[in-house]
N, C-alpha and C positions, 0 to 999 in steps of 0.2 A: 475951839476954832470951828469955824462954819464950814460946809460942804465946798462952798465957793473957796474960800478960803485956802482949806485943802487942795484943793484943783490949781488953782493960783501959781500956790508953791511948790509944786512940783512942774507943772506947765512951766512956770517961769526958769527953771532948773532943768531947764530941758537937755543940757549938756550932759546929763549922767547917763550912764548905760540903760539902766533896768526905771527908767522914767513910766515905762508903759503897765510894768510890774507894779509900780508904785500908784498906778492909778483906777488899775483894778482892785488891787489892793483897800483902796479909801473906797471906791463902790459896792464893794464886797463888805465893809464895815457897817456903812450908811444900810444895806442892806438889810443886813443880819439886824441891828439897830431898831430898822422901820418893821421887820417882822418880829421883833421881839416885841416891843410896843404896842401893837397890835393883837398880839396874845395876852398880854398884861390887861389891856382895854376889854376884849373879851372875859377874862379871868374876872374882873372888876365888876361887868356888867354897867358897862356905859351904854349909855346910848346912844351913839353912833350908827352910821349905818354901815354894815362892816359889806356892804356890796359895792360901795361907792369908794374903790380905791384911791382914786383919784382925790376925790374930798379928804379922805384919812391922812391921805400923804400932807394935802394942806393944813392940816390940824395939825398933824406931826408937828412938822416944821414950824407951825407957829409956839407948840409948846415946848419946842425944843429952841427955838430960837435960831433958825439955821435960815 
């Protein structure tokens, strides 16, 4: 399930108590995720520009399909 995705259903479920728990929760995941990956990519020795977060973030997401 994609980031959007995630966000979606729990937005759209907005009657439940702890919706906002739930939403840190999913950026908290996507987080820990984009900086895991990142150190992987590192570890690997890609080539990337690992100063240009912003670009990384878009590679993520494209190889992750989010």
């Amino acid at each position: 399930m994609t980031l959007k995705e995630k966000f979606k259903e729990i937005l759209t479920a907005f009657w439940i108590n702890d919706w906002e728990d739930e939403c840190e929760k999913i950026a908290d995941d996507y987080a820990i995720d984009f900086a895991d990956w990142v150190r992987v990519c590192k570890m690997k020795g890609r080539g990337y520009d690992f100063d240009d977060v912003k670009q990384l973030l878009i590679i993520y997401k494209e190889e992750k399909d989010l």
